[in-house]
C-alpha positions in Angstrom: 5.7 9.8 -1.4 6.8 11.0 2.4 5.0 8.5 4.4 4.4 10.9 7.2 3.0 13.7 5.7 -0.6 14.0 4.7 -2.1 17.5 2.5 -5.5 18.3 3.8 -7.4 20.3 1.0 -10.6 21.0 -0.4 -12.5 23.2 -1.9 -13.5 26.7 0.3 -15.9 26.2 3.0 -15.3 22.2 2.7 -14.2 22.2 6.4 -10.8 21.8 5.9 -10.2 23.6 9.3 -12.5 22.3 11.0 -10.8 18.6 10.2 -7.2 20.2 11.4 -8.5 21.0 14.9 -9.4 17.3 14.7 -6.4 16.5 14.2 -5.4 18.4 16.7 -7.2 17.4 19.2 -5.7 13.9 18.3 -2.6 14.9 18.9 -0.9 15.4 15.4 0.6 18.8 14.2 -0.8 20.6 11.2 0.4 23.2 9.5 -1.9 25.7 7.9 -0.4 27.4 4.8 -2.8 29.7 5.0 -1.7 31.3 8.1 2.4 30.9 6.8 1.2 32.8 4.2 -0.2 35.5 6.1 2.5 35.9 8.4 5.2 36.2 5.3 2.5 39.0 4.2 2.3 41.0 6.8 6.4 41.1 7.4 8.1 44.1 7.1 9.2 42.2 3.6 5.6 41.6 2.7 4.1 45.1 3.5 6.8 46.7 1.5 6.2 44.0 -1.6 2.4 45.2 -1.0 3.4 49.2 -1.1 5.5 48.8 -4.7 3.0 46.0 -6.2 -0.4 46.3 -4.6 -0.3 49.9 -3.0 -4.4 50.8 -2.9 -4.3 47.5 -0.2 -2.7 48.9 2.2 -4.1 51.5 4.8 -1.6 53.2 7.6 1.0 50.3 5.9 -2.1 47.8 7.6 -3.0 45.6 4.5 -6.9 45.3 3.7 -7.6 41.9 3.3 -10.7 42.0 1.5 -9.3 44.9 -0.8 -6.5 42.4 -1.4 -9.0 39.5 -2.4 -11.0 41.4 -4.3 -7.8 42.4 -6.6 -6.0 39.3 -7.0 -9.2 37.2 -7.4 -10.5 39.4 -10.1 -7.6 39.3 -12.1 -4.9 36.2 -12.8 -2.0 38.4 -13.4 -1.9 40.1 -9.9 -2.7 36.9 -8.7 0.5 35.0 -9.9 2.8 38.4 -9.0 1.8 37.8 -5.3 1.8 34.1 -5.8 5.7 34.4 -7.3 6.6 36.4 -3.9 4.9 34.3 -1.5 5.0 30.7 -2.9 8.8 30.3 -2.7 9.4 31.4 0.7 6.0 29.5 2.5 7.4 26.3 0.1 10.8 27.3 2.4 9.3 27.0 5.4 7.1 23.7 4.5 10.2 21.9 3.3 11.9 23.0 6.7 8.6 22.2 8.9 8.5 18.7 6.9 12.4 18.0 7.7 11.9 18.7 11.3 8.5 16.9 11.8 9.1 13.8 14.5 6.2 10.9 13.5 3.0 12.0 11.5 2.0 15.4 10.7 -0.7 17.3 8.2 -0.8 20.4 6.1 -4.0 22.3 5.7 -3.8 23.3 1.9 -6.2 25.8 0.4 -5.4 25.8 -3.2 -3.3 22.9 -4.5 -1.4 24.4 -7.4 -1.0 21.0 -9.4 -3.0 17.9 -9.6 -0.1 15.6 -8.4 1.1 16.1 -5.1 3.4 13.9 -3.6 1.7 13.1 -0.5 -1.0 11.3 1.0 -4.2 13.7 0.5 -7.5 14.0 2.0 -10.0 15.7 0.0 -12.8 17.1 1.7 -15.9 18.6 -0.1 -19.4 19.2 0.8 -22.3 20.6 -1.5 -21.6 23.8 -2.5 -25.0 25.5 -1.0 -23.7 24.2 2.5 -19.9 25.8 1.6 -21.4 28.7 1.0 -24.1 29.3 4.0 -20.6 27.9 6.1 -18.5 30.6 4.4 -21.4 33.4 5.2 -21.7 32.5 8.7 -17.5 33.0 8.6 -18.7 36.6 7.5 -17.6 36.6 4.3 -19.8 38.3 1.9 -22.0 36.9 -1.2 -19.4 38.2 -4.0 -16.2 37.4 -2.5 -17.7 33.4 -2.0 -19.1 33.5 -5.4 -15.5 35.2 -6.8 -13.3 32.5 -4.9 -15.2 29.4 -5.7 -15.6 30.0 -9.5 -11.6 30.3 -9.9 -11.3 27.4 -7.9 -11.3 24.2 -10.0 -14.0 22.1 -11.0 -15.5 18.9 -8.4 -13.5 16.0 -11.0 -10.3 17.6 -10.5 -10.6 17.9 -6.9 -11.9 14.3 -6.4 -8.8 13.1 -8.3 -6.3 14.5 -6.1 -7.0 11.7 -3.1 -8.8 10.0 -0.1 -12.2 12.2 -0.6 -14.7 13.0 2.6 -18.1 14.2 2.0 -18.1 17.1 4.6 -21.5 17.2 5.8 -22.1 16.2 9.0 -19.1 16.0 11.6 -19.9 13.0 13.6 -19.2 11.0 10.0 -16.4 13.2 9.2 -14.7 12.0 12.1 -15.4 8.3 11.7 -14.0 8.7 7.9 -11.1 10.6 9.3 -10.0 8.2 12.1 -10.9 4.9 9.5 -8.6 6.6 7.3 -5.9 6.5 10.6 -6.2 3.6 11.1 -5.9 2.0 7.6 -2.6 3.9 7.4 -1.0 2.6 10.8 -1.0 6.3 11.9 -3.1 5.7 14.9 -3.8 2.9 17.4 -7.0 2.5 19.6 
């Protein structure tokens, strides 16, 4: 296990970003898959992936992010074809970002693909009413929240993957966060 790197994941609208900027603000880096993943998408390479695998996305070669979720989350297959071109080039970058990270650093994870991982983990979760009115006040619509959290897995799976932090109320978040900092030696106060 890489003593200096920590996965921060959780299920969607769990507040997984909202712990990074923490973080942050404590003066770690964090690296948000999410946005590696993006930027690999929107490349030249990505947008012509998108044109030959996921044409009806794209608009003016601009991709349609919704019309993209609403494709791959509705159907496993697609999912796993852009999975199989993103996954190997973001795990590219991490691997670099991990061999060039000085002291401790974080990685905001959206979707864990296996129930090991081989770093320290926080989980973060929160009821799933509050995920969702957080996720609706992001302006994402009803079906989309109701698509993404019923592929996600199930509340045992996620709680077995690490530290877990019951997301509702940030003041105690950050108390759980920085007791968790402390207990590992990766901050002094």
């Amino acid at each position: 296990m890489d003593s200096n790197v920590c996965i921060v994941t959780g299920p969607i609208g769990s507040g997984k970003t909202y712990v990074c900027k923490l973080l942050e603000n404590y003066g770690f880096p964090v690296l948000d898959l999410d946005i590696v993943s993006n930027q690999f998408l929107h490349s030249e390479e990505g947008v012509f992936f998108l044109n030959k695998k996921f044409p009806n996305v794209l608009l003016n070669n601009k991709i349609q992010k919704k019309l993209l979720a609403k494709e791959v989350f509705d159907d496993n297959k697609k999912l796993l074809k852009l999975e199989e071109f993103l996954h190997p080039k973001v795990n590219e970058y991490l691997n670099s970002w991990i061999n060039n990270l000085e002291g401790y650093g974080f990685i905001e994870v959206s979707a864990p693909k296996r129930k090991s991982i081989e770093h320290k983990t926080i989980v973060l979760n929160a009821p799933i009413e509050l995920r969702k009115r957080r996720l609706l006040d992001r302006g994402m619509d009803s079906e989309d929240i109701n698509r993404r959290i019923e592929i996600q897995e199930d509340e045992d799976w996620w709680n077995n993957l690490g530290e877990n932090i019951n997301n509702i109320n940030s003041d105690d978040v950050e108390k759980e966060v920085v007791y968790l900092l402390k207990e590992w030696g990766w901050l002094n106060e």
